[in-house]
Each structure stands twice: as structure tokens, then as C-alpha cells.
Rosetta silent file (secondary structure, phi, psi, omega in degrees, C-alpha in Angstrom):
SEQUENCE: XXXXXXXXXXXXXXXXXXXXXXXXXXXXXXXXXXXXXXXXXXXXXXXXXXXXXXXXXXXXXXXXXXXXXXXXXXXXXXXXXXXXXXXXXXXXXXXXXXXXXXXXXXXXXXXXXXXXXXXXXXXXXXXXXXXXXXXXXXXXXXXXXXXXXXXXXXXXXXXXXXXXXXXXXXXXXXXXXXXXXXXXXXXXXXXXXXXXXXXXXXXXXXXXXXXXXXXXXXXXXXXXXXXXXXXXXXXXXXXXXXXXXXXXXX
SCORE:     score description
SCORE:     0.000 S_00000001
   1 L     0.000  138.590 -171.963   -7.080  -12.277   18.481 S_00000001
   2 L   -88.689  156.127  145.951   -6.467   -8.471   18.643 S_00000001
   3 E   -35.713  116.419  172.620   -4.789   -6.414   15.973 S_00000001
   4 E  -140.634  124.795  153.127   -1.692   -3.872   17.016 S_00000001
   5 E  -112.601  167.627 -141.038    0.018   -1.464   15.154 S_00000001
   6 E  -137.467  155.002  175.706    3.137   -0.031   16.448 S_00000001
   7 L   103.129 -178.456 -161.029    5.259    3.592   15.691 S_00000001
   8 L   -98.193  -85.997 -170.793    4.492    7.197   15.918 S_00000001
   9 H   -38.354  -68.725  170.525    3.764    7.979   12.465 S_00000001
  10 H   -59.500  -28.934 -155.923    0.989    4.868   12.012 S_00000001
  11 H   -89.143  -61.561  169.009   -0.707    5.280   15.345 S_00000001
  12 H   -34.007  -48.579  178.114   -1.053    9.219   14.244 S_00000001
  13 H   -85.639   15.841 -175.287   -2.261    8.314   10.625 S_00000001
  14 H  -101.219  -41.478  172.552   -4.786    5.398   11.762 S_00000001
  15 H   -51.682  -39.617  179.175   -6.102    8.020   14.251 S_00000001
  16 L   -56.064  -37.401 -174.547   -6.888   10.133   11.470 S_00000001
  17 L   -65.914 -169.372  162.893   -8.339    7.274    9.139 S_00000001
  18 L   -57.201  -51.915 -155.158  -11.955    5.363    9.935 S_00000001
  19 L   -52.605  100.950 -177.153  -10.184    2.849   11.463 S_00000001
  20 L   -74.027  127.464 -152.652  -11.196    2.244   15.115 S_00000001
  21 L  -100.579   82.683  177.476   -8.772    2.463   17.726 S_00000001
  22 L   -51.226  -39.942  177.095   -9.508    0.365   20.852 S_00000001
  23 E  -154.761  144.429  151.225   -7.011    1.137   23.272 S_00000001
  24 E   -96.879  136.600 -167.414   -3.350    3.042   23.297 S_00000001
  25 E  -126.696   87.282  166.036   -0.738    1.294   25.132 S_00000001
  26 E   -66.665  124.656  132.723    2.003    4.106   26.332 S_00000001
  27 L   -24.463  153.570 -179.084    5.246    3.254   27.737 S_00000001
  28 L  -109.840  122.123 -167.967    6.016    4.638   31.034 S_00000001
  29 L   117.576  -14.053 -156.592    7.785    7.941   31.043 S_00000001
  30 L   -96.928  -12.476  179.427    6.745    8.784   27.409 S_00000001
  31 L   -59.731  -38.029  174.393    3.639   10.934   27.801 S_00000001
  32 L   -64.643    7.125 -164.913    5.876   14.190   28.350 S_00000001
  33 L  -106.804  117.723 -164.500    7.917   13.515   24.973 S_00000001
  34 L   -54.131  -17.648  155.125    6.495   16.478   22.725 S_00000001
  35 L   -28.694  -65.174 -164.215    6.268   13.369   19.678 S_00000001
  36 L   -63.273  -24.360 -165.051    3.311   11.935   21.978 S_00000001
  37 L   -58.380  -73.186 -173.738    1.460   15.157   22.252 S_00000001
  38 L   -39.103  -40.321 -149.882   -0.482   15.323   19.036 S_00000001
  39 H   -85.355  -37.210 -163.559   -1.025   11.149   19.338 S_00000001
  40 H   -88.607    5.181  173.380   -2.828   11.863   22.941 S_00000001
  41 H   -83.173  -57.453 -176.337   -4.963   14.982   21.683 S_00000001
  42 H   -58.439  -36.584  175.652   -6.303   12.754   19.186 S_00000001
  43 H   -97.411   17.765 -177.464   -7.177   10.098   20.874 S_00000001
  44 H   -91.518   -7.473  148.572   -8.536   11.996   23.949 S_00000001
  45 H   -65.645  -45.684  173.027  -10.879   13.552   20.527 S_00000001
  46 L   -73.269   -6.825  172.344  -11.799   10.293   19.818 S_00000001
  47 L    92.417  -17.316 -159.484  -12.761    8.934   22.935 S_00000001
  48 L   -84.084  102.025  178.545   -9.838    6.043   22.497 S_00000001
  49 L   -42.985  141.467  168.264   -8.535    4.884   26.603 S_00000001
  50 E  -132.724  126.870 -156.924   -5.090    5.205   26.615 S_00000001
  51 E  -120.510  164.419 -119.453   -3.261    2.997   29.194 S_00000001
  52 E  -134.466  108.880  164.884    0.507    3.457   31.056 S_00000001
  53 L  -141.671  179.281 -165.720    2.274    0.146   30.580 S_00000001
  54 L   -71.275  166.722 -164.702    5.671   -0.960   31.278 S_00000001
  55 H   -74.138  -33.022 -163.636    7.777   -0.521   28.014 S_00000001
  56 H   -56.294  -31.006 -168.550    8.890   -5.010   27.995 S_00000001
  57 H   -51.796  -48.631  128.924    5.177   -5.346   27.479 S_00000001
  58 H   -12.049  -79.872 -163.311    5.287   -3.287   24.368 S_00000001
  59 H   -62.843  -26.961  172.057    8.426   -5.332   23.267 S_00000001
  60 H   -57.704  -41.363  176.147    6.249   -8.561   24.007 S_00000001
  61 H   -52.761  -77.090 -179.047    3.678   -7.169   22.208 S_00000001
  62 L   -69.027    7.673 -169.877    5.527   -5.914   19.386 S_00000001
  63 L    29.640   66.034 -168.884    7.934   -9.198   19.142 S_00000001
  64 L    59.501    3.450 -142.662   10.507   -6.928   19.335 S_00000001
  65 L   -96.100  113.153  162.001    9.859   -4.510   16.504 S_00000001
  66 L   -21.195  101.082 -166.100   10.684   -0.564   16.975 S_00000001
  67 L   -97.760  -11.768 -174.654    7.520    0.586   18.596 S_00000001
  68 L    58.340    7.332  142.198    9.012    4.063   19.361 S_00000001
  69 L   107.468   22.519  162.598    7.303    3.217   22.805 S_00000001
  70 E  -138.987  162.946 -170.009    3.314    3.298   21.937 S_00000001
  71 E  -168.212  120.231  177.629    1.192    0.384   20.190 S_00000001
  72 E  -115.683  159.185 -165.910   -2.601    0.704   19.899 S_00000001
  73 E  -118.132   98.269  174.851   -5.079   -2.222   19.346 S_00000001
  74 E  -102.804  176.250  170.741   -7.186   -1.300   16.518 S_00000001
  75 L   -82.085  162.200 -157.880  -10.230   -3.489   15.066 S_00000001
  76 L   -82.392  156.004 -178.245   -9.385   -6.049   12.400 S_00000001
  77 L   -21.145   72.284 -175.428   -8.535   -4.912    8.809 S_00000001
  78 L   -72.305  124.440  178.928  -11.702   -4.873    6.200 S_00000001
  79 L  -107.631  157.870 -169.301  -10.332   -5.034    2.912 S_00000001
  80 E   -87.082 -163.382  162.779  -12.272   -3.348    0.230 S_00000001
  81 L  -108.779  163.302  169.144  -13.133   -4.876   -3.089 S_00000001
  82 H   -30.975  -55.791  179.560  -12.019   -4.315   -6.738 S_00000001
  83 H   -44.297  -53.387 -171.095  -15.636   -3.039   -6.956 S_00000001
  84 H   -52.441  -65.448 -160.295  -15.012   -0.862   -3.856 S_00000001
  85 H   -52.175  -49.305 -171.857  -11.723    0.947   -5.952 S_00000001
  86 H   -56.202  -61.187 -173.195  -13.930    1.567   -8.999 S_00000001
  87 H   -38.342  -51.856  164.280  -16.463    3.465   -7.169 S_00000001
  88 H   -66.241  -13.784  145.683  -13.968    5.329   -5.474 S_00000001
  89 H   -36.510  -89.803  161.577  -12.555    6.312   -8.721 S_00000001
  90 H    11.191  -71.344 -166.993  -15.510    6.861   -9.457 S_00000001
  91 H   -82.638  -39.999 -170.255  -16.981    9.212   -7.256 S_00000001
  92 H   -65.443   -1.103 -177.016  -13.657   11.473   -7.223 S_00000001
  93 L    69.980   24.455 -178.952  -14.484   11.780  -11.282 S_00000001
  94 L   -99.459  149.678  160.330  -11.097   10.259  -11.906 S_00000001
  95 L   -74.055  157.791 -161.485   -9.912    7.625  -14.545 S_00000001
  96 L   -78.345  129.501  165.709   -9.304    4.664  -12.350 S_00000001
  97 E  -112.423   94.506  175.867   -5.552    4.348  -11.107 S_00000001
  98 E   -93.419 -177.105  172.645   -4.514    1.031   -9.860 S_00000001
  99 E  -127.361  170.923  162.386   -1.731   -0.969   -8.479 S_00000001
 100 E  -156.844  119.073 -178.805   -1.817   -4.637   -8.572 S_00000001
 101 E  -120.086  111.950  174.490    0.593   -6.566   -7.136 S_00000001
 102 L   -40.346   61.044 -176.867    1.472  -10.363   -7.883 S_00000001
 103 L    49.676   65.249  153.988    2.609  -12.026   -4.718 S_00000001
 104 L   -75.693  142.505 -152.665    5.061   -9.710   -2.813 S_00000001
 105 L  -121.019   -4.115 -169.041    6.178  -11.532   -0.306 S_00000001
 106 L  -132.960  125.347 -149.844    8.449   -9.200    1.871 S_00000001
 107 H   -67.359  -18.106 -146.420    6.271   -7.296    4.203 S_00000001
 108 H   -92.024  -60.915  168.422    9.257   -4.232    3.541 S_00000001
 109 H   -51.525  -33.330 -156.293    8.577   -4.071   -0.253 S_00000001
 110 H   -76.687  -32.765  174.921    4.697   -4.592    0.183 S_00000001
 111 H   -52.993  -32.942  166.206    4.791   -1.037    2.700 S_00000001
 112 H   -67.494  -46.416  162.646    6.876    0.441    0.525 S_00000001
 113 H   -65.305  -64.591  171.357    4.565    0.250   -2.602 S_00000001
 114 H   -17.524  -57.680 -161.070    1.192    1.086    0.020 S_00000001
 115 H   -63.947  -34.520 -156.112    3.297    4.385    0.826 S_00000001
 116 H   -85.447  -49.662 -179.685    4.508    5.337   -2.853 S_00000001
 117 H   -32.195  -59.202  168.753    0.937    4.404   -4.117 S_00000001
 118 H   -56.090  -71.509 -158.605   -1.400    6.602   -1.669 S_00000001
 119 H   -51.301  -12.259 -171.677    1.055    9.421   -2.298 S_00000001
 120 L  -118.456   55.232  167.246    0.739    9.158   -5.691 S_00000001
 121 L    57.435   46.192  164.915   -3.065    9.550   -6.073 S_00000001
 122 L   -92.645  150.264  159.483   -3.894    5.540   -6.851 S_00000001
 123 L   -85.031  -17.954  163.324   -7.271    4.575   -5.792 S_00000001
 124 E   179.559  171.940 -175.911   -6.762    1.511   -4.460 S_00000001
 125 E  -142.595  128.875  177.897   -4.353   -1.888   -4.571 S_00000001
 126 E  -104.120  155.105  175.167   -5.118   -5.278   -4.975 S_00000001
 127 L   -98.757  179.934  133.289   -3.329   -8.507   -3.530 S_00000001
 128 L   -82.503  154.490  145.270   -3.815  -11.986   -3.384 S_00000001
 129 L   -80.851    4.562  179.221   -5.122  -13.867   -0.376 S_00000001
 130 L  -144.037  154.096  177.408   -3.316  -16.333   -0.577 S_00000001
 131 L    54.379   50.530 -165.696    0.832  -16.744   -1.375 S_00000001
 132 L  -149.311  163.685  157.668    1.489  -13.005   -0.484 S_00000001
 133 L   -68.347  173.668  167.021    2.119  -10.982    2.305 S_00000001
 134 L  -141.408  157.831  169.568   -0.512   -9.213    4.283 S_00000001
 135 L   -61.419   98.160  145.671   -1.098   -6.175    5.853 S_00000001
 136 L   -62.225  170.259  145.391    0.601   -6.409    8.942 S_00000001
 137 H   -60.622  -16.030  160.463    2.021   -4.381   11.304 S_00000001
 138 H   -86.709  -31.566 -172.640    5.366   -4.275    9.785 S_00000001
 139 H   -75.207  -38.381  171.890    3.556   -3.464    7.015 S_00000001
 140 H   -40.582  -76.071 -135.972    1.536   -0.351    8.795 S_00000001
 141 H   -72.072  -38.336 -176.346    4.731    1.274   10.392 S_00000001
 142 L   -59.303   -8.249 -164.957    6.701    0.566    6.715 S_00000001
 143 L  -108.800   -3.847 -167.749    4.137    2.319    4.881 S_00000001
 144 L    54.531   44.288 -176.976    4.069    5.600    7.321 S_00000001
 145 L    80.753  -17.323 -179.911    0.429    4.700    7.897 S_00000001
 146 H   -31.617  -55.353 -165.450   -0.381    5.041    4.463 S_00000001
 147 H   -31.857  -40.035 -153.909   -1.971    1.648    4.715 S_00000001
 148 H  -104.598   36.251  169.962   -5.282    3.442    6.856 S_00000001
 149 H  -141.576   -6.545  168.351   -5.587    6.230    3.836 S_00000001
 150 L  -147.725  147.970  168.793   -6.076    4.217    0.540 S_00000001
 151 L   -36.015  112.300 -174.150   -8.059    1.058   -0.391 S_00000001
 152 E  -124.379  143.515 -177.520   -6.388   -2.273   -0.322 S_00000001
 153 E  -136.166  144.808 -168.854   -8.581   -5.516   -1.898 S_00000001
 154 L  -120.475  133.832  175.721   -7.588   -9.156   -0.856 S_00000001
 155 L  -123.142 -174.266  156.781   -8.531  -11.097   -3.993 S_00000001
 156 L   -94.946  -40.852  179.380   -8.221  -14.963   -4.605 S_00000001
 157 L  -127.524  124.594  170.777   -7.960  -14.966   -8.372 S_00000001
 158 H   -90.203  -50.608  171.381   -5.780  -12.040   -9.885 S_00000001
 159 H   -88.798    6.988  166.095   -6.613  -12.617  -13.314 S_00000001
 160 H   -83.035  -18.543  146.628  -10.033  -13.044  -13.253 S_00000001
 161 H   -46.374 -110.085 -143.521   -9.771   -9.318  -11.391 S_00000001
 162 H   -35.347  -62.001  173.151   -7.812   -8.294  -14.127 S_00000001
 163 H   -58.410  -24.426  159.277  -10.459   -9.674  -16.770 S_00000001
 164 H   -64.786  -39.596 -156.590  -13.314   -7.520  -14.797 S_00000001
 165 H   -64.702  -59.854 -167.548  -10.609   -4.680  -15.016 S_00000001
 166 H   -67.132  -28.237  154.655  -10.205   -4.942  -18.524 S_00000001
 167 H   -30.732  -47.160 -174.725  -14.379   -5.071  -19.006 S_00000001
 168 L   -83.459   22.487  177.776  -14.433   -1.535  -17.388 S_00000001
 169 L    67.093   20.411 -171.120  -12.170   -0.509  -20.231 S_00000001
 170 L   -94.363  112.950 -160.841   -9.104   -0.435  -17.848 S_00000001
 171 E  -100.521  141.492 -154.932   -5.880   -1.125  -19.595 S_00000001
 172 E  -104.731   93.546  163.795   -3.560   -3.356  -17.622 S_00000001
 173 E  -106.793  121.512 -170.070    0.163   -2.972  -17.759 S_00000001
 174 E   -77.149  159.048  170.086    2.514   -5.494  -16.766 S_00000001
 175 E  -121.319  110.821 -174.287    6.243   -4.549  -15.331 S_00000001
 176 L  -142.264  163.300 -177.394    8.629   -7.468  -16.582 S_00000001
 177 L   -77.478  -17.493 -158.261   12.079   -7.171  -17.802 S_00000001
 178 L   -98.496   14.525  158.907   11.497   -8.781  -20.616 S_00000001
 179 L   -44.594  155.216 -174.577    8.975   -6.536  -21.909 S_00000001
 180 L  -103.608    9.809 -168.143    9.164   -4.668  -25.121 S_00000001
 181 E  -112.643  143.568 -158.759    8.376   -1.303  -24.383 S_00000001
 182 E  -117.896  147.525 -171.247   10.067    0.902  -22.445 S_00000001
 183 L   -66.436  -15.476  142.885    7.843    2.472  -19.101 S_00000001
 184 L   -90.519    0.490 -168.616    8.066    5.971  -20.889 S_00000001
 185 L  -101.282  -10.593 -174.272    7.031    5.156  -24.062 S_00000001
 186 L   -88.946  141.191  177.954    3.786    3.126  -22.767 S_00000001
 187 L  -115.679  122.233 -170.365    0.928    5.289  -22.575 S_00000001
 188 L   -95.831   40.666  171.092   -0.555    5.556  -18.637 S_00000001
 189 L   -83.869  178.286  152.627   -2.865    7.885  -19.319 S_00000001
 190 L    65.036  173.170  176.692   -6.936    7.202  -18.809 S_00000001
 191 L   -45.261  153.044 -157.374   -8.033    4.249  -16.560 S_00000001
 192 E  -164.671  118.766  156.151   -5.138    2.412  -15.747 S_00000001
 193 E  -113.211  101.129  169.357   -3.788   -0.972  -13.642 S_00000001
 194 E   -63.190  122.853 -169.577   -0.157   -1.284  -13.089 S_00000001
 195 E  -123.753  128.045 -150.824    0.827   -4.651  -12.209 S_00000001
 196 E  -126.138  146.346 -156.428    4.186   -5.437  -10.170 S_00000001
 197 L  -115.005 -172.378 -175.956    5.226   -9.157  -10.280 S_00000001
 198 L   -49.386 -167.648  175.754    6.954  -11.375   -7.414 S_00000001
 199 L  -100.047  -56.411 -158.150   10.707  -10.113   -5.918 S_00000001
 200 L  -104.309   -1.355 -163.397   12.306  -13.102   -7.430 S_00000001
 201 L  -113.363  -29.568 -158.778   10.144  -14.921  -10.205 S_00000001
 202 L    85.104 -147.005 -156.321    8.309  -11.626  -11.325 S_00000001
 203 L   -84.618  164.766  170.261    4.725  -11.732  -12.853 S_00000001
 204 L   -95.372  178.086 -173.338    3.483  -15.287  -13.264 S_00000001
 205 H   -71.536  -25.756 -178.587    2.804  -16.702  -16.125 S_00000001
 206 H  -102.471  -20.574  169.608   -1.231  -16.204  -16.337 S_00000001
 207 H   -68.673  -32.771  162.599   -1.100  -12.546  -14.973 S_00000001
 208 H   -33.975  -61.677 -178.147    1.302  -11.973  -17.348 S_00000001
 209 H   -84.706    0.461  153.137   -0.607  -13.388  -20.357 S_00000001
 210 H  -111.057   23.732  158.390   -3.457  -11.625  -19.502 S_00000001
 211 L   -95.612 -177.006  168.870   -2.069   -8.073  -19.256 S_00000001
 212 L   -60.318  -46.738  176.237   -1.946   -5.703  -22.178 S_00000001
 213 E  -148.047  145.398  134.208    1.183   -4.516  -22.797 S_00000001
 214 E   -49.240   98.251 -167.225    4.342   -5.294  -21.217 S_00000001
 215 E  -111.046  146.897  175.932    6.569   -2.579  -19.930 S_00000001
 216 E  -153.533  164.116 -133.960   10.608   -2.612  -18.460 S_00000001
 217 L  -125.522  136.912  175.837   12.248   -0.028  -16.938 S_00000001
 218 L   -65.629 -167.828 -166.595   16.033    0.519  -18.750 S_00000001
 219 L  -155.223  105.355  175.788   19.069   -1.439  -17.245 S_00000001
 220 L  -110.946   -5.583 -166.827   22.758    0.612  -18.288 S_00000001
 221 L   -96.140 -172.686  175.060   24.488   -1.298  -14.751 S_00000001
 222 L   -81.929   -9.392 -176.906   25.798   -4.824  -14.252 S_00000001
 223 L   -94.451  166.093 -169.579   22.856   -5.829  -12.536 S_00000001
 224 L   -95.660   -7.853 -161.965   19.510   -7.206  -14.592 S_00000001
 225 L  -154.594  168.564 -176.486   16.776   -5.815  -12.123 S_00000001
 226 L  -139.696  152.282  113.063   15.771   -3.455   -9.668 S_00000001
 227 L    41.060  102.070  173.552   14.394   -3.748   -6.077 S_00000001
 228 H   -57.750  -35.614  157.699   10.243   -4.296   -6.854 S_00000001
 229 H   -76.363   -5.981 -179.384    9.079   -1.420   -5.041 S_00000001
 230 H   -84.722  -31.288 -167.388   11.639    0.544   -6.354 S_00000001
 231 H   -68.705  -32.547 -168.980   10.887   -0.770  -10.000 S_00000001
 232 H   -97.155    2.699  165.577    7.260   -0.351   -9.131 S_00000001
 233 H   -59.235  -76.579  159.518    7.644    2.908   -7.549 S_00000001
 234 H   -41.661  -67.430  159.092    8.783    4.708  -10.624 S_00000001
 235 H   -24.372  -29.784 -179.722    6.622    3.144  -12.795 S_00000001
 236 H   -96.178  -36.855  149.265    3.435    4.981  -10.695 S_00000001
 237 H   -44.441  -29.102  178.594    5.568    8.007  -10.892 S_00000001
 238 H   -99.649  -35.842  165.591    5.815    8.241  -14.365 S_00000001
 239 H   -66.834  -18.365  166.651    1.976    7.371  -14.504 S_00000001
 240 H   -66.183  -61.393  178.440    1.360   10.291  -12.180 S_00000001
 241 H   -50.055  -29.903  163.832    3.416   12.302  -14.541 S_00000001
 242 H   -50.968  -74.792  149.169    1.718   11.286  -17.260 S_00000001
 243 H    -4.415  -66.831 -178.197   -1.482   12.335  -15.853 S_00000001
 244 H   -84.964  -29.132  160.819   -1.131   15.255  -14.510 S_00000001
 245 H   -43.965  -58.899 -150.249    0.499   16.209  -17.926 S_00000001
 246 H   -60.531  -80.864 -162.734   -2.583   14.945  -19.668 S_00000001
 247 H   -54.390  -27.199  147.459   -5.008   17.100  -17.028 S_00000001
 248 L    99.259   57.950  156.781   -2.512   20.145  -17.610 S_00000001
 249 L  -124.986  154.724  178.352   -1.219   20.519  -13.711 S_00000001
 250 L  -118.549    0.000    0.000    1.704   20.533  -12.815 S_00000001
């Protein structure tokens, strides 16, 4: 079955990526809209047909989704491995910076975390296969393409990842409320896996008990929680700061 991502933004950063792009599927009328220009340079670099179609096709296509009026049919998704992140750590001469996330389920949060993640110099993010979302196409366009610039691994078992993680010396920090530590006071220096729980249950109970330390983010409002990519947003932020502190950039 073929693969389509949809938007402006993703079809431009997928062009950019590895990721091969079988065909572009324009609207009709849209090639003159100076937006379009840059996406038809590239893929007339690349070699990638680009075909004229009526825009409902696109909305068929797209099950209705904002498509901004182009949708290209790339090949399907290879997720790396754990193994895969470390190397690329690895090779950049970095301590390893991960994400890990514990069965987000809302395709909106999982794009959001992709996007805050690449920008903030993680090497790669792991999932589950199974009881999670996947990288979709809602997922692409939510992420601004991030998705086809940093390393995503589909695992089966998250803490038995997490117990290789912790082999490689990688210290694991959970984000729960009921942690005792507060997410500036933990230190996210050095190799490093940040782990982001569920929307509504949070971490489960065995990723939990096998990270290291427990971290929570303060709470001064009437509400008890925050948003999970927003909770886990900040949290990668203050490990960037932390970091870059450390390496003595600013």
C-alpha cells in the first residue's frame, strides 16, 4: 500500500532527507504559487515525476487533512534501531541524547515531541510497536518534517531497551508527577534518556521501575499536569541547557 505525506513544509523537508520520493501529486492551478517553487526545483534535482491532479483527489487521498494542495508518495518508513541512535551519537562524538516515549497515543502530541526533539540536538527516539501511535502522516506534517531529519526506533519491549541503555552507562530519567526531584535539580548532563509516559496514565509501571531517577516539572495552578509534549518539551530544553552549559556554548 503506498505511503503519502501531505503539506508544504514536510514534502520540502523529506525532499531534503534520504527518504525517497516516488511521485508529487500537485493540485491544479498551484504550480505558479511562489510556496511551490522551491518544492518543484527540488524535486526536478532529484529526478522525482511530479503529476497535475485535480485537487478532490488530494482530499481523497489525504482523507481530508490540510494538504496545502501537494501530497507525494514516498517509500515506506525504516525505523532505525536503539543500536542505530548509539552509533549516531557516536560518530558525532556526542554523549548520547535520547527521548523515549511510553505509548503516546495522539498522533498531535507524538509530532510535537519529533519536532521539539530534532531541534533540540537528540539523536534519536524510541517508541513502542505496539499500543502507540505511529509515524503517520499527521504525524509528518505535525512535526514540520522533522520526522525525515532524526532517528526514530520502533521497539517491542521498552524496558528491556532501557536495560541495554543503562549497560552503555546511559542514565534514564523518568517524567512523572509524582517524582521527587524537581527537572532542574536532576542532572542531564553526559549520556542521557528522557522518558515521557502516556497522556492519561503516564509512565507504566515497569518503565517506571526501571528508570533512574524520577523527575516532575512544578505545578503553582489548579490543574495537576501539563499537556505531554509540552511537559516533555521542556524537560529536553532544560537538558539542552544543561549541556550546552556543561560544553561552555551558549
Amino acid at each position: 500500500m503506498p505511503e503519502y505525506i501531505w503539506g508544504r513544509n514536510p514534502i520540502a523537508e523529506t525532499l531534503q532527507s534520504g527518504r525517497h520520493v516516488q511521485r508529487l501529486l500537485l493540485a491544479e492551478g498551484i504550480r505558479e504559487a511562489p510556496a511551490i517553487a522551491t518544492i518543484l526545483q527540488e524535486a526536478r534535482r532529484r529526478q522525482v515525476p511530479v503529476e497535475t491532479v485535480p485537487r478532490h483527489r488530494l482530499d481523497q487521498i489525504s482523507h481530508g487533512a490540510v494538504h496545502q494542495g501537494c501530497i507525494a508518495q514516498v517509500e515506506e518508513r525504516r525505523y532505525a534501531s536503539a543500536d542505530d541512535i548509539l552509533a549516531h551519537a557516536a560518530q558525532k562524538q556526542e554523549a548520547p541524547f535520547i527521548l523515549i516515549l511510553d505509548a503516546i497515543q495522539d498522533v498531535n502530541n507524538l509530532g510535537s515531541l519529533l519536532r521539539t526533539a530534532e531541534a533540540a540536538g537528540v539523536h534519536g527516539v524510541i517508541i513502542p510497536e505496539h499500543r502507540a501511535a505511529e509515524v503517520n502522516a499527521t504525524v509528518v506534517k505535525t512535526s514540520a518534517g522533522a520526522t525525515e531529519h532524526i532517528l526514530i526506533a520502533q521497539e517491542t519491549n521498552l524496558t528491556r531497551v532501557i536495560d541495554q541503555l543503562k549497560k552503555e552507562n546511559i542514565w534514564v530519567v523518568g517524567l512523572a508527577g509524582e517524582g521527587k526531584t524537581l527537572y532542574t535539580q536532576a542532572n542531564l548532563t553526559g549520556p542521557l534518556a528522557i522518558v515521557v509516559g502516556n497522556e492519561g496514565k503516564g509512565l507504566s509501571r515497569l518503565v517506571r521501575e526501571h528508570c533512574d531517577v524520577l523527575v516532575k516539572l512544578p505545578m503553582f495552578g489548579q490543574v495537576n499536569s501539563l499537556n505531554a509534549a509540552v511537559a516533555g518539551s521542556i524537560s529536553l530544553y532544560e537538558a539542552l541547557r544543561q549541556r550546552t552549559t556543561q560544553n561552555g556554548k551558549k
